[in-house]
C-alpha positions as CSV (number, residue, x, y, z in Angstrom):
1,X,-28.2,-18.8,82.5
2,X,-26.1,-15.6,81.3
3,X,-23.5,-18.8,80.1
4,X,-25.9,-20.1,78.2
5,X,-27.4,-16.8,76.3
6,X,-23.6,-16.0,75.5
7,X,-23.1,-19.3,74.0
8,X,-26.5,-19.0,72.1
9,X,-25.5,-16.0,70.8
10,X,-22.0,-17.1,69.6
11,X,-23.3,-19.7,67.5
12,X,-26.0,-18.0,66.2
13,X,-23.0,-15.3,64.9
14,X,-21.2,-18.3,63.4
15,X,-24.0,-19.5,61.4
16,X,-24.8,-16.4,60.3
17,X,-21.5,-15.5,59.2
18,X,-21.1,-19.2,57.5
19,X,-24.2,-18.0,55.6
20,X,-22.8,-14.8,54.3
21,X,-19.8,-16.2,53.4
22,X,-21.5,-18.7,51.3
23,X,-24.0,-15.9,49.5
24,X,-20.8,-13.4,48.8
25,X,-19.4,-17.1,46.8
26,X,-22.4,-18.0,44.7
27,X,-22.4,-14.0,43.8
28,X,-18.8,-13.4,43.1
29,X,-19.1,-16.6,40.8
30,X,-20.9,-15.0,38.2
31,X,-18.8,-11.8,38.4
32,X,-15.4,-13.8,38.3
33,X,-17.1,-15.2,34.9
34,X,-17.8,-11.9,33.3
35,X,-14.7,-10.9,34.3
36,X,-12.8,-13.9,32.6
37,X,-14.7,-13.1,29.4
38,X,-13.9,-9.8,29.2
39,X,-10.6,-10.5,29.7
40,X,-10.4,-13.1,26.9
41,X,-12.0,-10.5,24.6
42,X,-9.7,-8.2,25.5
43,X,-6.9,-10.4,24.3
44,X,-8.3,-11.4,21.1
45,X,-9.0,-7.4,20.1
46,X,-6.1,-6.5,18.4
47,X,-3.9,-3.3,19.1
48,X,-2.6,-1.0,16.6
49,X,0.8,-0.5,17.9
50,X,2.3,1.4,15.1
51,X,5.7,3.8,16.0
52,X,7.1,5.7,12.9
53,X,11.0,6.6,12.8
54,X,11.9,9.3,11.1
55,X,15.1,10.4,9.7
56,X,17.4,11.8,7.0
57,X,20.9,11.9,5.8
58,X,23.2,14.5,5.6
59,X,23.1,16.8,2.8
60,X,19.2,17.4,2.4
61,X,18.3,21.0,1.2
62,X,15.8,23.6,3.2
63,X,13.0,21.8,0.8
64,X,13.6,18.6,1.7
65,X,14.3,19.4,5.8
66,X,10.6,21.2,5.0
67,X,8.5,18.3,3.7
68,X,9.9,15.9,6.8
69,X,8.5,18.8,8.9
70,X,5.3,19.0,7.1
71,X,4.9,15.1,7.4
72,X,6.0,14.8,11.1
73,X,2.7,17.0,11.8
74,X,0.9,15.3,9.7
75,X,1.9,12.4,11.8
76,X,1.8,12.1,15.3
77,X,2.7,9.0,16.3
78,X,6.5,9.8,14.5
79,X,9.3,9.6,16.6
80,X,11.8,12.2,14.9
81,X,15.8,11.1,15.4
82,X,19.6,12.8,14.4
83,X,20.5,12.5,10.5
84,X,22.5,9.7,9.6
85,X,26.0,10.5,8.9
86,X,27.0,7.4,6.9
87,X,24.9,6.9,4.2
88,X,26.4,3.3,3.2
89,X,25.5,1.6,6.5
90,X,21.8,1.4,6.5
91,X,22.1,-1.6,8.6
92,X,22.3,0.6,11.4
93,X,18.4,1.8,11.0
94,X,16.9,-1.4,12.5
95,X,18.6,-1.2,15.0
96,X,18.0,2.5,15.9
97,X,14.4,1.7,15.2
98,X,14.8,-0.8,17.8
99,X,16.4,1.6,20.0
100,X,13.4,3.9,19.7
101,X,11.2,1.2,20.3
102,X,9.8,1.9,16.7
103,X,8.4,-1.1,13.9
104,X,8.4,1.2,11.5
105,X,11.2,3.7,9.2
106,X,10.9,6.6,6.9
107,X,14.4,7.5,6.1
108,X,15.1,9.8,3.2
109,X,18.3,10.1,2.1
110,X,20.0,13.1,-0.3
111,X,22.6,13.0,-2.9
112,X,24.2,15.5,-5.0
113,X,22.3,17.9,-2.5
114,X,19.5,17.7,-5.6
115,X,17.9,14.4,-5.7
116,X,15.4,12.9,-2.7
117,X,14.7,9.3,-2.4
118,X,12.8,8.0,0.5
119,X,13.0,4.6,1.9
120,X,9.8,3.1,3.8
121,X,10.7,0.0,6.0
122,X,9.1,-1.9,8.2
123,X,11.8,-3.4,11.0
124,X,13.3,-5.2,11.7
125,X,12.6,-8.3,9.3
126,X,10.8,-5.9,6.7
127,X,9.9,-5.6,3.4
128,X,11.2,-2.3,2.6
129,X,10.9,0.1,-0.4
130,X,12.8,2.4,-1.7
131,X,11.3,5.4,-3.8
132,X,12.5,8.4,-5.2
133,X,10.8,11.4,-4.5
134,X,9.8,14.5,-7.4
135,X,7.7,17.8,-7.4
136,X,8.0,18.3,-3.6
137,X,5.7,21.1,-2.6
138,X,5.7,22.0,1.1
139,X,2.6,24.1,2.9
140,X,4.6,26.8,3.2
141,X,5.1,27.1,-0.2
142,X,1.2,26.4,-1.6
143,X,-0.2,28.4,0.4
144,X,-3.7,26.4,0.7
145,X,-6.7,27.6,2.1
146,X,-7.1,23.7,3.5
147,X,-6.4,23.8,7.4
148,X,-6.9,20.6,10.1
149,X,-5.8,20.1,13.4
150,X,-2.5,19.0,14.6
151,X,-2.1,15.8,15.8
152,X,-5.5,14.6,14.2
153,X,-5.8,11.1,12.6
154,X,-6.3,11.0,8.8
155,X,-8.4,8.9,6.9
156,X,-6.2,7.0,4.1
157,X,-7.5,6.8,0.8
158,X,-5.8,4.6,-1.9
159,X,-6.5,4.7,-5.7
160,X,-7.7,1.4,-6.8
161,X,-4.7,0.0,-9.0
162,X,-3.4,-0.3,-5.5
163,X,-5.7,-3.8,-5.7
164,X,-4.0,-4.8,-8.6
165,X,-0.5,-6.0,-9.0
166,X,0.9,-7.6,-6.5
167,X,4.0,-5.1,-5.6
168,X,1.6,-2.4,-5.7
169,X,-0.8,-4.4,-2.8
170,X,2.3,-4.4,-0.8
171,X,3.2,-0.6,-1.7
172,X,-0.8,-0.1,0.3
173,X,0.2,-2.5,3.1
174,X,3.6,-0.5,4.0
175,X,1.6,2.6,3.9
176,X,-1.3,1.9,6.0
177,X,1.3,0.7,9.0
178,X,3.3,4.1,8.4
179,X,1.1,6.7,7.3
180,X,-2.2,5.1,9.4
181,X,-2.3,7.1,12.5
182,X,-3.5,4.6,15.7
183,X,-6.4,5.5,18.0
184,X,-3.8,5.5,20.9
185,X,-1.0,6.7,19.6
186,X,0.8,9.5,21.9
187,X,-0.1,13.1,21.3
188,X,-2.6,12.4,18.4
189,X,-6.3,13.8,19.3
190,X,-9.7,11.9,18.9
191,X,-10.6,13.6,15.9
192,X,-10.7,12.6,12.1
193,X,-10.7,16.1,9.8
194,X,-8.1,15.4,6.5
195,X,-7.6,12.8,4.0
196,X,-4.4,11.6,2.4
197,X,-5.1,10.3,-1.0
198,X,-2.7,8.5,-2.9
199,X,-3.2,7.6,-6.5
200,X,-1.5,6.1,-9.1
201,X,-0.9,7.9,-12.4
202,X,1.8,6.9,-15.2
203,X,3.2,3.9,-12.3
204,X,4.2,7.0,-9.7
205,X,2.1,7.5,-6.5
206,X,0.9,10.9,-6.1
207,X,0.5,12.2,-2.6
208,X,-2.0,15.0,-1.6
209,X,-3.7,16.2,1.6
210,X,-7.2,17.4,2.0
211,X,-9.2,18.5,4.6
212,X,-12.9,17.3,5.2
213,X,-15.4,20.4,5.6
214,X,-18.7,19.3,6.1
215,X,-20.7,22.8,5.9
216,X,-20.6,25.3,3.4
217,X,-18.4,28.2,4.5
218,X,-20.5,30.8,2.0
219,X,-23.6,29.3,3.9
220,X,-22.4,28.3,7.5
221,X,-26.6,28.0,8.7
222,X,-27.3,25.7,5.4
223,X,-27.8,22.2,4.8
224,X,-24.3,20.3,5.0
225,X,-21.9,19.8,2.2
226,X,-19.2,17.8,2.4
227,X,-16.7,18.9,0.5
228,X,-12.4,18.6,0.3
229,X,-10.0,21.3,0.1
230,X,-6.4,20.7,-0.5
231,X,-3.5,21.3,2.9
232,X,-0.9,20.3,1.6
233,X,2.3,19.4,1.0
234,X,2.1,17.3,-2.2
235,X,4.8,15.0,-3.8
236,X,5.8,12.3,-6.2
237,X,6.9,9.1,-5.6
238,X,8.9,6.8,-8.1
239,X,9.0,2.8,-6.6
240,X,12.6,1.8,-7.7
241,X,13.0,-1.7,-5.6
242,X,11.8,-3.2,-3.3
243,X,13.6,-5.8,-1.1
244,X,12.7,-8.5,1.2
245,X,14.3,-7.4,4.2
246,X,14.9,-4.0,6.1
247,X,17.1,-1.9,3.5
248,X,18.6,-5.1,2.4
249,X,17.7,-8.8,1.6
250,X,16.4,-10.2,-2.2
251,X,14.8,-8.0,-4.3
252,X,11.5,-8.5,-4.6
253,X,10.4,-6.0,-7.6
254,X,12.6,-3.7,-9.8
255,X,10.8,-0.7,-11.8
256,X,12.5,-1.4,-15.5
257,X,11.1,2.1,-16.4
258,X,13.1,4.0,-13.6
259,X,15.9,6.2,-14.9
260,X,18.6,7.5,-12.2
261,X,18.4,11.5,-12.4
262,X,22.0,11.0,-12.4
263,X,21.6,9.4,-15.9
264,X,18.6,11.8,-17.5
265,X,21.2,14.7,-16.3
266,X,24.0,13.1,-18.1
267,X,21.9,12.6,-21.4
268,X,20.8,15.7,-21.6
269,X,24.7,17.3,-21.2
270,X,25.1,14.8,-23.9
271,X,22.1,16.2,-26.1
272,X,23.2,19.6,-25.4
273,X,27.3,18.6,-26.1
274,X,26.0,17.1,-29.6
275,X,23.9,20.4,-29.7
276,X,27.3,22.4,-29.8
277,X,29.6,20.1,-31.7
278,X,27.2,20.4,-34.6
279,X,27.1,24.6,-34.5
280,X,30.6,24.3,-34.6
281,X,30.6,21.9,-37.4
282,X,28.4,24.3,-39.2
283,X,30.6,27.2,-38.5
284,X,33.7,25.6,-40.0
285,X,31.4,23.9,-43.2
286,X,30.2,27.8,-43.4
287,X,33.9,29.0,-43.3
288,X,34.8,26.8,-45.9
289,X,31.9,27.4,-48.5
290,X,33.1,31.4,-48.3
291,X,36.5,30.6,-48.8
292,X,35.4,28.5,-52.2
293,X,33.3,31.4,-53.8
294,X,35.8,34.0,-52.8
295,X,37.3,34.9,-56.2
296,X,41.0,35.0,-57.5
297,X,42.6,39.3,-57.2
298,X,42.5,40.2,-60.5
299,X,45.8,42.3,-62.2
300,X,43.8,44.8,-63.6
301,X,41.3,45.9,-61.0
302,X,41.1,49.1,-59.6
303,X,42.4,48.8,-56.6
304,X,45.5,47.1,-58.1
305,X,46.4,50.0,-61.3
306,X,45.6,52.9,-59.1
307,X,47.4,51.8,-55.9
């Protein structure tokens, strides 16, 4: 008898186990489903994956070192690297963007320790753009009462010409991928307070930084105003060329407007040289007229009998 209650019991364990087993697989079915699909969506939501190198040549002045400051905290997602000591082997950037494990390049480069041009790449099979930069203000210098958090992620605003031509469409595409700040990039913060606005005015893009205040600070209990208040820094950009591939390749566009500094410097020491060569063509057209109404000594003058 006690043989037969174990073996009773023993197969009543199996089937009950056989049971279970089959219960846990017609519920796991449905959760290996969901699970697929939210896989599968997970692969078709895109990633903003968008690393910034940043660099300069030798040669750049306190103003220039300044700005690159002011723009790496405007930019967190920047990865800042040693200047470049040659400045005629830009096909070294890729790869050092590669090296960094960056798809992106700001690299401004200095000559005559005066003039600022900035180069705006995407790597390694670009476009990239090359622009020379005017009227660089830094924060420092303005002074603004505008103040956001560092690290924050901006909102980008673009004037609409950028709609227009089409080397001004892919002057707004570079930008979002540099200056557009990803919602997982390393040591930005979950919080949107400043604007950069970039407009186009006489075919130069005008940079400026605000920051969003949504209250009244005269009337902090009041309804809310949204209103803008400049940060800072602020600066000009000039589009020169822009090429097909990273800092070299076809050109794409050339600005037929764009005059080398190098060149309006040497046409004004030209206006100024013709400037001087005419005072001193005056100066010798002035001697001569004196010497022509200078009259001949006479024998009889005064000076002459009573000598």
């Amino acid at each position: 008898m006690a043989t037969l209650l174990k073996a009773q019991q023993a197969n009543a364990k199996k089937s009950f186990n056989a049971d279970s087993k089959e219960k846990g697989k017609k519920r796991a079915a449905p959760e290996a489903q969901s699970d697929a699909m939210e896989g599968v969506e997970q692969t078709k939501r895109k990633r903003n994956k968008q690393r910034v190198l940043m660099l300069s040549s030798r040669g750049v002045t306190h103003r220039m070192r300044h700005l690159m400051k002011d723009l790496e905290a405007l930019l967190p997602h920047v990865k800042k690297d040693a200047k470049l000591d040659a400045k005629s082997q830009l096909q070294l950037l890729p790869e050092l963007a590669d090296l960094h494990n960056c798809n992106n390049t700001l690299y401004f480069e200095a000559r005559r320790n005066e003039d600022l041009y900035m180069w705006a790449a995407k790597t390694p099979n670009g476009p990239s753009i090359k622009l020379h930069v005017q009227n660089i203000h830094t924060m420092d210098e303005l002074k603004m009462t505008g103040n956001c958090l560092k690290g924050s992620r901006g909102i980008l605003s673009f004037d609409p010409a950028f709609d227009g031509e089409e080397h001004w469409r892919l002057t707004k595409e570079l930008f979002t991928h540099i200056f557009g700040v990803p919602p997982g990039a390393r040591r930005a913060k979950p919080f949107i307070d400043h604007i950069l606005s970039f407009s186009v005015v006489d075919n130069k893009i005008w940079f400026r930084n605000f920051q969003i205040i949504e209250k009244d600070p005269l009337q902090p209990n009041g309804p809310p105003q949204t209103s803008l208040v400049e940060i800072g820094p602020r600066f000009v950009l000039t589009p020169i060329r822009i090429f097909e591939g990273a800092f070299s390749g076809a050109t794409v566009f050339s600005n037929p407007e764009f005059i080398s500094p190098a060149a309006a410097r040497a046409a004004n020491n030209r206006a100024r040289g013709d400037k001087y060569k005419m005072r001193q063509l005056e100066n010798v057209e002035r001697q001569r007229r004196r010497e022509a109404r200078r009259r001949e000594e006479d024998e009889l003058a005064v000076t002459n009998v009573f000598a």
